[in-house]
Phi, psi and omega in degrees: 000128167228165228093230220212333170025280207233161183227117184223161223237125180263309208267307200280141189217161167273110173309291171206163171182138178272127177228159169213141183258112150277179205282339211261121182272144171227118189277135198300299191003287163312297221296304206276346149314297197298328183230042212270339149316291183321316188269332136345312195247354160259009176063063172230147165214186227295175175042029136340296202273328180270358158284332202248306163327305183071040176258053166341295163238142159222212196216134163241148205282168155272154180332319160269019181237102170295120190323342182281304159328311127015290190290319177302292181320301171299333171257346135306326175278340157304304152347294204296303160321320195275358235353074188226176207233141180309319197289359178281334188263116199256014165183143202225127183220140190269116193277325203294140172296313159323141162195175177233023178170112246280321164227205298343176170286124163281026191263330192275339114025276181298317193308301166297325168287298175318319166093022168282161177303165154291303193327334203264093167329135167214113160214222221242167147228120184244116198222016188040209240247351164292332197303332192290337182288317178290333137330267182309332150316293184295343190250014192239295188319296215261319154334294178278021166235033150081356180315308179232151175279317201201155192210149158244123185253145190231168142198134192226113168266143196246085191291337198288335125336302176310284192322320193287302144356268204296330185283352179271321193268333196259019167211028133271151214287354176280007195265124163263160173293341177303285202289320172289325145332319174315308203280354192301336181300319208293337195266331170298010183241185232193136178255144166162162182230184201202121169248209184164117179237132174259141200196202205263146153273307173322335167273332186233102161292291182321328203291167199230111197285168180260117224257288181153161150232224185207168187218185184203163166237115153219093193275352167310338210239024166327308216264001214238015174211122187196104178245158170194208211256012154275331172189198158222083203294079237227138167271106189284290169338308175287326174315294168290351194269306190280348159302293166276027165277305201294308185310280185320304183322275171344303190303311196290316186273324183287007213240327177282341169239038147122336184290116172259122145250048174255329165229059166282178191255022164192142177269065188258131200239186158298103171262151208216290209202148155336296203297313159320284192308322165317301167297345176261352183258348126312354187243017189211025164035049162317238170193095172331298183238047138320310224239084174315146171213123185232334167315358196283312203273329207250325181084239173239108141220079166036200193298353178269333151355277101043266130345316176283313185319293191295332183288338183296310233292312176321033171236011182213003160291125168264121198304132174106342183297113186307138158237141173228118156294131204224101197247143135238125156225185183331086173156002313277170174221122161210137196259176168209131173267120130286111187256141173262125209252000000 
């Protein structure tokens, strides 16, 4: 492989980072309550998502909390945590998959919610469940050419629309077993958001610097996870079998160009699933229980996944600790981070 491949970070650190939960917890239970016409009259049955998922719960803002809020909330407390002042953050990037309208950017939103300078570049990067990481990569980019001191990366998700969408369409009487396997990924996400304020290592010595990874494309396979605020329509099988090829592939070239990620002391990868998280941590011989799991509870949320995960893990992360972030999304893409902790 040759190109931008692999990457690597002279300055840039994770400062701080933030996860908010939402409030409402809903239970696959609940879930199988809701569509319990379907399953009946497609001869499928209940508890389907936490046997085959391994998904218990997830979460949703209420009905009066726009997802953006979500994003404030997480990017003050992140603020707040690196103890540096809004007016210090010279670019803010909004990650997230959710939106409630194609413009503005939901980033100027957030920008104005937050309380940033004009001075603070701010938009959006839509990358599916990779983006908070391709944040963080652009803004370690500006960090180390001296542009900016500091940046907020955000992400904030609203499953709950999609969802209420999809319990209507898979209990209509015209509904196949067909459409429900399609759709099935879509009762697997999960609303919350996520921050991360980045920043010079040198100005934060405590701070947990970004080491470099590397990244692969595999866009042939476009077609084969494709959501938008009516569902989400996921080939699970093509996903996964070409997702980790796409994994292994990444590992394999960081492993041919200097990166050893064979005993880090932490996995934190992008969750999704039982079936998922298993194959990967098998098919890259991972150290099981490396590797945090929060889909049982948070369920898929997209690029604040991710995020939300390394914000439980800092509370048992030790300075000197390895950590490799480990995103794959939709389209497909996938990156691996080295963070030094």
């Amino acid at each position: 492989m040759v190109g931008n491949a692999t990457f690597r970070h002279d300055n840039a650190a994770i400062v701080s980072v933030s996860a908010v939960e939402a409030p409402v917890v809903m239970s696959s239970e609940q879930f199988d309550e809701r569509l319990a016409p379907s399953l009946k009259r497609l001869h499928l049955s209940k508890r389907l998502l936490e046997r085959v998922a391994g998904v218990s719960e997830r979460r949703w803002w209420p009905e009066d909390v726009d997802f953006e809020e979500g994003a404030i909330k997480a990017g003050k407390d992140a603020i707040a945590k690196a103890g540096i002042e809004p007016h210090q953050i010279g670019l803010m990037i909004n990650t997230s998959v959710s939106r409630r309208n194609l413009e503005p950017s939901v980033a100027v939103r957030i920008h104005h919610g937050v309380g940033l300078p004009s001075s603070a570049i701010n938009f959006d990067v839509a990358n599916a469940c990779l983006g908070f990481v391709n944040g963080m990569t652009l803004a370690a980019n500006m960090i180390d050419s001296g542009q900016i001191d500091y940046a907020l990366i955000v992400a904030s998700e609203d499953s709950r629309p999609t969802q209420e969408l999809t319990f209507s369409r898979l209990n209509s009487e015209t509904s196949t077993r067909e459409d429900y396997l399609r759709e099935f990924a879509t009762l697997t996400l999960g609303s919350g958001a996520a921050a991360a304020v980045i920043g010079r290592h040198d100005l934060h010595p405590d701070s947990h610097r970004i080491v470099g990874g590397v990244s692969r494309a595999g866009t042939e396979f476009h077609e084969l996870c494709v959501g938008g605020p009516d569902g989400m329509f996921t080939d699970t099988k093509g996903l996964l079998d070409n997702g980790l090829k796409l994994v292994v592939d990444a590992w394999t070239e960081a492993q041919e160009s200097g990166w050893n990620w064979r005993d880090m002391d932490r996995y934190v990868t992008h969750q999704v699933s039982n079936s998922y998280t298993n194959a990967i941590i098998k098919a890259v011989d991972l150290v099981r229980n490396r590797v945090p799991i929060t889909f049982p509870k948070w369920g898929n949320v997209g690029p604040a996944s991710l995020p939300m995960t390394l914000a439980q893990e800092s509370a048992t992360l030790k300075k000197g600790d390895r950590v490799l972030c480990m995103g794959v999304g939709s389209g497909l893409n996938t990156t691996m981070m080295e963070l030094a902790w």
